[in-house]
C-alpha positions in Angstrom: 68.0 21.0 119.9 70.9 20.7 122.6 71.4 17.1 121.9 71.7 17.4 118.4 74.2 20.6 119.3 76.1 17.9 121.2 76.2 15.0 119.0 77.2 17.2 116.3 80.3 18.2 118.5 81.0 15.1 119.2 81.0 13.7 115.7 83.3 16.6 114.8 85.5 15.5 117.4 85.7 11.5 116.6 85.9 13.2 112.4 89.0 15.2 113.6 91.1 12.5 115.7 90.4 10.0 113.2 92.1 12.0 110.3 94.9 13.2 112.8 95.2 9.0 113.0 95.1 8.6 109.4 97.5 11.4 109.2 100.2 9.7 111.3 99.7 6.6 110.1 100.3 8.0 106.5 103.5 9.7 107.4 104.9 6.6 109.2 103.9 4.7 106.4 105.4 6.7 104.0 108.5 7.0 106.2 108.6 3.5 106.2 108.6 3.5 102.8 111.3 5.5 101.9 113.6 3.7 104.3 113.4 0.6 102.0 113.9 2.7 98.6 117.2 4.3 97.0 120.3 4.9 99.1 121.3 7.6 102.0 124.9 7.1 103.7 126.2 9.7 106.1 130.3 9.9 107.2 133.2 11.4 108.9 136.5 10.8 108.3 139.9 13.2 109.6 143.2 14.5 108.2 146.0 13.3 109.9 150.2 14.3 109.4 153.0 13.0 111.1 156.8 12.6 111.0 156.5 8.7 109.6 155.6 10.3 106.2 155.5 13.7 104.0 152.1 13.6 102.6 149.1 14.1 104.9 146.8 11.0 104.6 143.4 10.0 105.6 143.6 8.7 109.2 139.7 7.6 109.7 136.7 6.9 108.0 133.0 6.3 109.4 130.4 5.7 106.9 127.0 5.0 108.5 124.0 3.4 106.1 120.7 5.5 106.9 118.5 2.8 104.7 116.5 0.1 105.9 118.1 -1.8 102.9 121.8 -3.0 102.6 123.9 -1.5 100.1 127.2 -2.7 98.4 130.3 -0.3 97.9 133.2 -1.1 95.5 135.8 2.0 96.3 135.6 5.4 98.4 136.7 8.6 97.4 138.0 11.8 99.0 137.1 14.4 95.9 138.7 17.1 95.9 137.2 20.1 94.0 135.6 19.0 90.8 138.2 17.1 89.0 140.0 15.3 91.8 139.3 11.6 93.0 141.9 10.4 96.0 141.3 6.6 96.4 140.5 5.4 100.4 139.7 2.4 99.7 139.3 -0.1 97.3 136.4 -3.3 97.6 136.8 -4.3 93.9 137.8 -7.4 94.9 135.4 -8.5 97.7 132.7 -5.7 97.8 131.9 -4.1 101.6 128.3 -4.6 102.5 127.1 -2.3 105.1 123.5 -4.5 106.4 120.8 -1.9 107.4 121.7 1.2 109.7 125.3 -0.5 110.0 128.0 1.4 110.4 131.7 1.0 108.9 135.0 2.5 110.7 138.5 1.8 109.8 141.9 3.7 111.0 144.7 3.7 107.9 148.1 3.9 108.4 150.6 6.3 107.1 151.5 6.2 103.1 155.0 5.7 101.3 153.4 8.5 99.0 150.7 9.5 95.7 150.9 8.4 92.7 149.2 9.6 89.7 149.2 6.9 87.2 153.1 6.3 86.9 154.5 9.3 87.9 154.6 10.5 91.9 152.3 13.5 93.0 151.4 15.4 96.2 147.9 16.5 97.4 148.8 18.6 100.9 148.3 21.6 99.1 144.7 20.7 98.1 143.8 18.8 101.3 144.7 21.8 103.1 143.2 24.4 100.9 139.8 25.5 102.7 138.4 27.0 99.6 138.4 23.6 97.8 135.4 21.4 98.4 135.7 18.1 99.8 133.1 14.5 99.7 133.5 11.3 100.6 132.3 9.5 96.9 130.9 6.3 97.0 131.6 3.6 94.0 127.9 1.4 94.9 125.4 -0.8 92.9 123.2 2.2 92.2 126.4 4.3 91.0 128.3 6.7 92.5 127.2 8.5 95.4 127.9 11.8 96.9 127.6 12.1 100.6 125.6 15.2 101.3 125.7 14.9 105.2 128.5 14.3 107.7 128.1 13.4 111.5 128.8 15.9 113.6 131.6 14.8 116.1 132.1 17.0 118.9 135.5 17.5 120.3 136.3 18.6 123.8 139.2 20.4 122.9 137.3 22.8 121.1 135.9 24.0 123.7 139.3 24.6 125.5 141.0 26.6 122.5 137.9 28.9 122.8 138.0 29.4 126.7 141.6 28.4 128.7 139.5 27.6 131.6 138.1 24.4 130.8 139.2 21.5 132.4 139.5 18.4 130.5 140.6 15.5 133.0 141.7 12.1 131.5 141.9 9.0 133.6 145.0 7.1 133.5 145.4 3.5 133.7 148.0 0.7 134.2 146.8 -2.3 132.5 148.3 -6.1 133.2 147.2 -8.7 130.7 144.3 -6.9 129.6 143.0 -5.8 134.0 143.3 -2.4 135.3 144.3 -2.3 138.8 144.0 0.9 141.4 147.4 2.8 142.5 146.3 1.0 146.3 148.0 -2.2 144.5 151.5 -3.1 145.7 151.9 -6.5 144.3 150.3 -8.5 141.5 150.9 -12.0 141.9 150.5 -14.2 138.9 149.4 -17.9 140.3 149.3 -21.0 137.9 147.6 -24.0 139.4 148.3 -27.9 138.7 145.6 -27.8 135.9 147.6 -24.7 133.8 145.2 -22.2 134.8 146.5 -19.3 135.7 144.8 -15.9 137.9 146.2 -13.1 139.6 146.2 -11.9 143.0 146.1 -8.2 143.8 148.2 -7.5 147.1 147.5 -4.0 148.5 149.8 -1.8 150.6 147.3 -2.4 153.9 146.6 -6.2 153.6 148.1 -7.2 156.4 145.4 -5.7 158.8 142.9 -7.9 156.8 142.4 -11.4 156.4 142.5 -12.1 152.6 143.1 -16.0 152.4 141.4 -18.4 154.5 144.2 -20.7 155.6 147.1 -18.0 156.5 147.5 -14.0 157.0 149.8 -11.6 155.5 152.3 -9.9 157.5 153.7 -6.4 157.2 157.2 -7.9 157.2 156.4 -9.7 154.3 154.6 -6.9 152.1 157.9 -5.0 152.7 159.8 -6.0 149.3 159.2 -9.0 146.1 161.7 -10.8 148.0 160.1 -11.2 151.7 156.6 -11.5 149.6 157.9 -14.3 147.7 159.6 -16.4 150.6 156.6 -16.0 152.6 154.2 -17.4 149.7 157.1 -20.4 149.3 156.7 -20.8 152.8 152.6 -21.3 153.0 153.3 -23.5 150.5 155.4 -25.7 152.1 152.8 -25.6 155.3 150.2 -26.6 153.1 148.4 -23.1 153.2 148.8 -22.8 149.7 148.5 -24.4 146.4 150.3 -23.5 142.9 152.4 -24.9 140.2 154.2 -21.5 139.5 153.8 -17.7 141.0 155.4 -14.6 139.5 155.3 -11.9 141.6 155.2 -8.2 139.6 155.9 -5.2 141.8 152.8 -2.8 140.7 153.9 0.2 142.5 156.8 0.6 140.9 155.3 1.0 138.3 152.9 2.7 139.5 155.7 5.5 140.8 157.7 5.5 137.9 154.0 7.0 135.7 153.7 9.2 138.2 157.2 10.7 138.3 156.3 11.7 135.0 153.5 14.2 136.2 154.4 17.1 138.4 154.3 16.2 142.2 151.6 19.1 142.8 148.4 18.6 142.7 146.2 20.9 140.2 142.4 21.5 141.7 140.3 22.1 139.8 136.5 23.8 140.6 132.9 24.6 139.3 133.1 28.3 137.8 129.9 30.2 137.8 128.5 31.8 134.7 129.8 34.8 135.1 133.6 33.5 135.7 133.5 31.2 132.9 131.8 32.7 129.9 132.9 36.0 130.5 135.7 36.7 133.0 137.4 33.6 131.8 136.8 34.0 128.3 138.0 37.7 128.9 141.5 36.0 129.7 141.5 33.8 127.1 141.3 36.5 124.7 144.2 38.4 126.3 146.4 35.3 126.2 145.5 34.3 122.3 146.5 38.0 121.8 149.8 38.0 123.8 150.9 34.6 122.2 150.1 36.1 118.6 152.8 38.8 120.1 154.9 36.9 120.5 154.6 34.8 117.6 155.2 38.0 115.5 158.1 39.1 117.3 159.5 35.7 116.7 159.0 36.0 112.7 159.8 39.4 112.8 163.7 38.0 114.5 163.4 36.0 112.3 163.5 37.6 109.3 165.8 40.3 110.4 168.6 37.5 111.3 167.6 36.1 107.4 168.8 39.7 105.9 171.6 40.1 108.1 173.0 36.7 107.0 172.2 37.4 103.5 173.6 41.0 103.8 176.9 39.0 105.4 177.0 36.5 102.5 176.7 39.7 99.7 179.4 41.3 101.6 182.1 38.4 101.6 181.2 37.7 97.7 182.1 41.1 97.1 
């Protein structure tokens, strides 16, 4: 009786895992499935304004394709509201073919201005206008498409408008043909051989207490300006310590200087708050500064507007 208690469990058991297979494999099959049928596309894309132009413009677009199929676009719209169809870009002419799961990205330029037809027209008012809706519309094969979903970017400067305290720390870089090269750099030395092949040489402030090149050493006298770098390097030629059709020599740490002249000569620390002193002593401060630049801002308009009716009351008063 036990046994058959058993093998009855048991044949539940093996009954239960191999629907839970059949399950999975049915979704993933279906899943599958539905990868290779219809279309899905999902995008961002930003406002951008600036002083080249008057009309805020489209600054970047990201399309991804979420099908296991390619799909073929002729044009892409920004609609705004229900009746409005600003033109990003047109394929008519050589269709864009995004291959499964690719993803397109392209920055635009500033614009001269709208048109609408053959007369000028101006969008900022709707582009800016929260309360009307706004799709990226797709011109495909299958039609036009609507994208439902955008990517969510994150930003780290959101972040910082919300609490002062956050730190965001940027790397900068000095690039020479394409290299970055540490702020330890004195001298780059740009050396083409007999064949036309060129490389550069880093030189560093401390080289002289190092043995760098096999056949000579550099000496502190000679790390001292371009000048005494260059006559020494002429010199190992000469000797035979050195091979090269043509040098330049580039003095780095000027350069170096002159980026960080531009940066107070202070350094700003900067430390691990606790959660306590960030989300809630430092957010505290945030709130009070927001609030004393708002302030501010309305005493400003307020000046403002006074110095407006005194001129105007100035102006009715010398008419009269």
């Amino acid at each position: 009786m036990n046994i058959d208690f058993n093998e009855n469990i048991v044949s539940t058991l093996i009954s239960i895992t191999a629907l839970f297979i059949s399950l999975a494999a049915l979704y993933y099959t279906i899943r599958a499935f539905s990868l290779k049928i219809g279309q899905r596309f999902r995008c961002t894309y930003s406002i951008r304004g600036t002083i080249e132009c008057d009309d805020e413009f489209i600054g970047n677009l990201l399309i991804e394709n979420l099908k296991d199929r390619a799909a073929i676009i002729f044009k892409i719209y920004l609609k705004l509201g229900l009746n409005n169809y600003l033109l990003i870009e047109d394929f008519s002419d050589s269709p864009l073919i995004l291959k499964p799961f690719e993803v397109y990205y392209k920055e635009y330029d500033p614009i001269l201005f709208y048109s609408l037809g053959t007369e000028v027209t101006k969008v900022d008012m709707l582009i800016r206008n929260k309360k009307v809706k706004k799709r990226i519309l797709l011109s495909t094969t299958n039609g036009k498409y609507l994208v439902k979903s955008s990517t969510k970017r994150w930003s780290e400067y959101r972040p910082f408008f919300k609490n002062y305290s956050t730190a965001i720390i940027c790397p900068v870089r000095y690039t020479f043909r394409g290299i970055g090269y540490g702020s330890n750099v004195k001298f780059l030395v740009a050396v083409t051989n007999d064949s036309g092949d060129e490389y550069v040489i880093s030189i560093y402030k401390n080289d002289y207490k190092f043995n760098r090149f096999s056949k000579f050493k550099l000496t502190k006298e000679c790390l001292e300006t371009k000048d005494s770098l260059e006559e020494f390097i002429i010199k190992q030629k000469k000797e035979g310590n050195f091979e090269y059709k043509k040098i330049e020599i580039f003095e780095f740490q000027m350069e170096v200087d002159e980026i960080r002249n531009l940066y107070p000569k202070d350094l700003k620390l900067v430390e691990s708050y606790n959660f306590f002193q960030y989300r809630m002593v430092a957010k505290f401060l945030t709130i009070i500064d927001k609030y004393k630049l708002y302030k501010k801002n309305r005493n400003l308009k307020k000046d403002k507007q006074r110095k407006i009716k005194m001129e105007e009351k100035i102006a009715t008063h010398n008419n009269v």
